[in-house]
Structure formats: structure tokens, C-alpha cells
GUDOMAR-323210 format. One line per 10 residues: number of its first residue (from 1); their letters; for each residue x, y, z of C-alpha. Coordinates in nm, 2 decimals. Last residue first. Example, Ala and Ser with C-alpha at 12.3 -4.5 7.8 and 13.67 -1.06 7.14 Angstrom:
<sites>
2> SA> 1.37,-0.11,0.71; 1.23,-0.45,0.78;
</sites>
This chain:
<sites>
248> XXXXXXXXXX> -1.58,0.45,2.40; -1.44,0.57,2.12; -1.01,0.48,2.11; -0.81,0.74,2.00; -0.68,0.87,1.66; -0.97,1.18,1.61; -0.83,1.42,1.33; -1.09,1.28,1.07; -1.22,1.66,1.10; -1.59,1.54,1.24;
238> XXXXXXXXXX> -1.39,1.31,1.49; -1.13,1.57,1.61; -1.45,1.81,1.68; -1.63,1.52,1.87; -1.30,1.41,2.07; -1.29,1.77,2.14; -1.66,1.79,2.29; -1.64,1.48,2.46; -1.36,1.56,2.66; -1.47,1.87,2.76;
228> XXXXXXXXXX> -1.16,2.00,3.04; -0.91,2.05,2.69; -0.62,2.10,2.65; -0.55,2.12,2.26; -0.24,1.99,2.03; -0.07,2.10,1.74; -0.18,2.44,1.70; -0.28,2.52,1.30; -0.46,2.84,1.22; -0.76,2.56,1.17;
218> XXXXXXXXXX> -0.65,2.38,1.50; -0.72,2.72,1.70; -1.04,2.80,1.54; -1.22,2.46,1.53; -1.15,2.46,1.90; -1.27,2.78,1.98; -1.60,2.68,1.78; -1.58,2.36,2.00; -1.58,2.55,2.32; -1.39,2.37,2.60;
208> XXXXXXXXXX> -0.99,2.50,2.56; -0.83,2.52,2.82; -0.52,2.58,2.72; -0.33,2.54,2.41; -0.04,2.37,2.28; 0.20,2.44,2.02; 0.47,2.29,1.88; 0.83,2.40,1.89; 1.09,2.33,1.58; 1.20,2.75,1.65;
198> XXXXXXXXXX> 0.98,2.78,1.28; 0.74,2.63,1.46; 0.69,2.85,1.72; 0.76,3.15,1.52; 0.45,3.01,1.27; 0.21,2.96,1.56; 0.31,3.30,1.74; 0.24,3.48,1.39; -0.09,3.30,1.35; -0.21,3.42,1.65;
188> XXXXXXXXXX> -0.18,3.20,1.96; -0.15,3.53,2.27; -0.45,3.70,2.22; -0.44,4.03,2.45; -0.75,4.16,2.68; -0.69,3.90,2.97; -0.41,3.66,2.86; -0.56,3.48,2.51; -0.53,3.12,2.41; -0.39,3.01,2.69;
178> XXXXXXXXXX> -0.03,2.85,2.62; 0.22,2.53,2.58; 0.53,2.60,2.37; 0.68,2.27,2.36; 1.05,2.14,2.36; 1.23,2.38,2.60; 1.58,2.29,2.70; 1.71,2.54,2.45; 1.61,2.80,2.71; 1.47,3.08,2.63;
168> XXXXXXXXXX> 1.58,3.50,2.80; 1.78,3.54,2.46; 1.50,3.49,2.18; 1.32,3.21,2.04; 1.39,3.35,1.68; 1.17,3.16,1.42; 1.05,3.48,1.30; 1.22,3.82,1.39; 1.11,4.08,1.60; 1.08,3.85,1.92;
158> XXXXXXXXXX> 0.81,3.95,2.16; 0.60,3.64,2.14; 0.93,3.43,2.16; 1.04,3.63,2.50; 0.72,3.60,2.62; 0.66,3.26,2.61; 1.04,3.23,2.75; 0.91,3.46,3.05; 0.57,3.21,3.07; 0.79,2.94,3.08;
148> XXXXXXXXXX> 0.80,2.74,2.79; 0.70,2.31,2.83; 0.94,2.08,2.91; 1.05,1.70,2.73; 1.25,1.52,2.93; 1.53,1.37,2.77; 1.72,1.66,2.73; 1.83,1.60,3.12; 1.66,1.53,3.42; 1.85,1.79,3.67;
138> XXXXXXXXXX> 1.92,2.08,3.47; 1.60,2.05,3.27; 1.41,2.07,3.65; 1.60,2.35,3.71; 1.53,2.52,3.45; 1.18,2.45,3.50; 1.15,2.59,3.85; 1.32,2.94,3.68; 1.08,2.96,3.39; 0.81,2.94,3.68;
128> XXXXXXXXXX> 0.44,2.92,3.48; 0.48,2.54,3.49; 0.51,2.24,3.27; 0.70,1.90,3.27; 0.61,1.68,2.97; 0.60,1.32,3.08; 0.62,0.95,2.94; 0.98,0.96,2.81; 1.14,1.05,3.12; 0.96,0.80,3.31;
118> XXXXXXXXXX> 1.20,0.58,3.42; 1.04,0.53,3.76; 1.32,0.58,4.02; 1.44,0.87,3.74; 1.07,1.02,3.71; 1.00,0.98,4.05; 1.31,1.14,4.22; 1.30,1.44,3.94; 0.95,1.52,4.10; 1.06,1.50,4.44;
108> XXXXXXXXXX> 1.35,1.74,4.39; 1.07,1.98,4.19; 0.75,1.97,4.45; 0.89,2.21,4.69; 0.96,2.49,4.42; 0.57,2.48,4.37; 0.26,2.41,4.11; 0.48,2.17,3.87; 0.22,2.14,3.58; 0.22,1.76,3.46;
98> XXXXXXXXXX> 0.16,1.67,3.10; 0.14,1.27,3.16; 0.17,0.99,2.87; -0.08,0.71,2.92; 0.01,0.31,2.86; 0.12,0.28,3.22; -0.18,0.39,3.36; -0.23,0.29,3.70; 0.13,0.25,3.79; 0.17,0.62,3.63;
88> XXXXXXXXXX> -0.10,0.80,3.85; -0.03,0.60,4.17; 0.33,0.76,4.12; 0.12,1.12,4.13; -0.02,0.99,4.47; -0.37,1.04,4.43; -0.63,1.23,4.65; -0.86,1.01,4.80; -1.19,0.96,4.68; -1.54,0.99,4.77;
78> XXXXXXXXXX> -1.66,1.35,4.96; -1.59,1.48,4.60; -1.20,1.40,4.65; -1.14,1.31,5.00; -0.86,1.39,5.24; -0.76,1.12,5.49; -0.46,1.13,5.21; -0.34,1.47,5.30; -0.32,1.37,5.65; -0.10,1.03,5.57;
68> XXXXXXXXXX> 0.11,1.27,5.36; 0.23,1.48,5.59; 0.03,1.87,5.58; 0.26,2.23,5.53; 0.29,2.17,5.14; -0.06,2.07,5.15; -0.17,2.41,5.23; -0.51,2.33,5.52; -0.90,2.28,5.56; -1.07,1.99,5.41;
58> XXXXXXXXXX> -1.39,2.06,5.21; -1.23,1.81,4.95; -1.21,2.01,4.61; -1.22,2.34,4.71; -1.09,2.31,5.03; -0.73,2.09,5.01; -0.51,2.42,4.97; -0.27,2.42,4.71; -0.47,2.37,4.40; -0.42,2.16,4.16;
48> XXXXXXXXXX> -0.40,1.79,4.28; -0.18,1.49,4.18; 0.01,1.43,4.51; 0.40,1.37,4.58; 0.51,1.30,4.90; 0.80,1.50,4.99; 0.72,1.47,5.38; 0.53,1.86,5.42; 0.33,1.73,5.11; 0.45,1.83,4.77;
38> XXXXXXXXXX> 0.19,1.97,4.48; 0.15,1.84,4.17; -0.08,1.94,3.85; -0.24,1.70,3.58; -0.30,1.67,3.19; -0.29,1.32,3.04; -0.22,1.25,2.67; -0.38,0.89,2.59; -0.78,0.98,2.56; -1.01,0.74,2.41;
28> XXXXXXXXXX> -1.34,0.79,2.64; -1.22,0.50,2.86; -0.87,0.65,2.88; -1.02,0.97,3.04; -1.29,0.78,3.27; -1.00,0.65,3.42; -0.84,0.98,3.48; -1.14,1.12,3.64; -1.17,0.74,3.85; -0.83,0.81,3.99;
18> XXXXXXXXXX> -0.92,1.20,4.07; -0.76,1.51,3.92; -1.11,1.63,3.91; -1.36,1.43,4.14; -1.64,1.69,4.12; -1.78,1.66,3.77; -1.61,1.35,3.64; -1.87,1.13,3.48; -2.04,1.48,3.27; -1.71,1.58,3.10;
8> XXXXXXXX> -1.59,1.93,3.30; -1.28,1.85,3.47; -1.12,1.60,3.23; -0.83,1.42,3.40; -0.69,1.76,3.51; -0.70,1.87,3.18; -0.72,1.57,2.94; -0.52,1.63,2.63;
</sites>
């Protein structure tokens, strides 16, 4: 999966989350697309990780306090403007989109979209808020797949028997997706792996850019990797006859 349209593969240095980033994704074989969304102050909804325009555009403000038009004026590298998320799937309508929902703001324009769009089957829905998720399953349905929340992640990791999701997660989850380790602790071990299957939940991991890392993870047996190096996992899936997109 492409994080943030592939962050870190030579083309895209400095226009992550960009239309030409995500571009250069399906160009290098990629069809799983990992982005973040943020609402403007006018329920606009923009493809961009963090909440603040600076890093990425040396413009100053929260995009949750700017209209869209001023959001826009923004440019990605000193080159592009920041891309509507709908821009994202008119663009590529052959792509599937992870998208990590960054702020409470952003859900009722999010469920908009994907019902004016009919994109339930197109997206995962992510975020670290169990709570913005539920409310994003509540509204949208078991069609649209969601990732874990980090308290449901922690609920399953924590569980004392196998398989059992535990109380605090929701049915509505279909994915566990996860960082390979939180600070000191490792958070995929084979034990996590098997509990997550055995609960008929596959497991993703983030970001993952070092190809012994990536050998690792796929040989305890994750089901998909996030991944900023696009070249680098598409070389690992190649050398494992794991590798089913397009090569550029």
C-alpha cells in the first residue's frame, strides 16, 4: 500500500499526498492507496496529513480553521495544490483508497463523499479515534470496510484467549491495521497475527520502508504492508513471487 502516495520513493520526495505522488504510485504498479483527510473551515475535504499547511507548503495556518479556496492557494513542494480527496477518486478510479480520518470535522463530510460517490467498496476508513470510527460504521454501514481503533487494537492484543476480539471491539471492524512496534513494545508478534486471524481480521502494518523489516513481517505472515518505499516493497514482493502489480 502506498503511504501517503509513497512519501519516500525518489519522484515524490516533497509532494507527498500530492496528485503527481499518487500518480507516480499506479505508474510503479501500486492499486491500494494510503492517504489522510483533514476538513476545511467549509467542509471541503482535502488529502493532506498534517493539520497545519507548514511542513509541506511553507503556508501558515490549521486547515480546519482556513475555506477551501485559501487552502487551495496552498502549494505542495512550492508546485502543487493540495488535492481534494474527491479529486483523488475521479483521478483514479481503478485505485482503492486506505484513508486515515485525522479529525471529528472531517467524518460528516467523509460519509457525504463516499455515499454521493458510491465509494463504499473502494475505501478502508482508518484512524487512531475508536470513537470517530464508530461513528463513521454507524453512518455508512457494513459495507465499508474500517480499520481497529487503537482501544480495539488494544483490547485484541490484551485478550487472554486466541481469536477473542474482546468487549471494548466493535464487530464493524474488518482490518486490524498497526505499527509494528509502539516505542519499547512490539505490537505484530506471531500471537497478535494468529488472534487476528483467528477473529477473520487481516493484518496490516505501518510504515514499513526497510526490506529486512519487510521480509520479517510477511514471513510471520501479515497480509498486507504500508509502505513510503515503493520500490523497495515492490522489490521484496518481486523476489518472493508475491508481486501482482503492474512494473513500471
Amino acid at each position: 500500500m502506498a503511504h501517503r502516495g509513497g512519501a519516500h520513493y525518489a519522484p515524490n520526495i516533497g509532494l507527498e499526498n500530492s496528485l503527481t505522488a499518487f500518480g507516480n504510485a499506479v505508474a510503479a504498479g501500486y492499486r491500494y492507496l494510503e492517504t489522510d483527510v483533514h476538513a476545511s473551515r467549509d467542509g471541503a475535504l482535502f488529502a493532506f496529513h498534517d493539520a497545519t499547511l507548514d511542513r509541506m507548503t511553507g503556508a501558515d495556518g490549521q486547515i480546519r480553521s482556513l475555506d477551501a479556496a485559501v487552502v487551495r492557494r496552498a502549494r505542495i513542494g512550492g508546485r502543487e495544490p493540495i488535492p481534494y480527496l474527491r479529486e483523488l477518486f475521479d483521478a483514479f478510479p481503478q485505485a482503492l483508497f486506505n484513508i486515515d480520518v485525522k479529525e471529528d470535522e472531517a467524518v460528516q463530510p467523509l460519509v457525504s463523499l463516499i455515499q454521493d460517490t458510491e465509494a463504499h467498496d473502494r475505501v478502508c476508513i482508518a484512524s487512531f479515534s475508536t470513537a470517530r470510527l464508530r461513528k463513521l460504521r454507524a453512518q455508512l454501514g457494513p459495507r465499508v470496510a474500517t480499520s481497529l481503533g487503537s482501544t480495539e487494537v488494544a483490547a485484541m492484543r490484551l485478550s487472554p484467549v486466541p481469536g477473542r476480539r474482546g468487549a471494548g471491539v466493535a464487530p464493524g471492524g474488518t482490518c486490524a491495521q498497526v505499527p509494528h512496534r509502539a516505542g519499547p513494545i512490539r505490537v505484530v508478534t506471531e500471537r497478535f497475527i494468529v488472534q487476528a486471524h483467528r477473529g477473520g481480521l487481516p493484518v496490516h502494518v505501518w510504515t514499513v520502508n526497510d526490506a529486512d523489516e519487510m521480509r520479517t513481517l510477511l514471513d510471520r505472515g501479515v497480509d498486507g504492508l504500508i509502505t513510503d518505499r515503493l520500490d523497495v516493497l515492490r522489490d521484496v514482493l518481486t523476489e518472493r513471487g508475491q508481486w501482482y502489480g503492474a512494473h513500471p
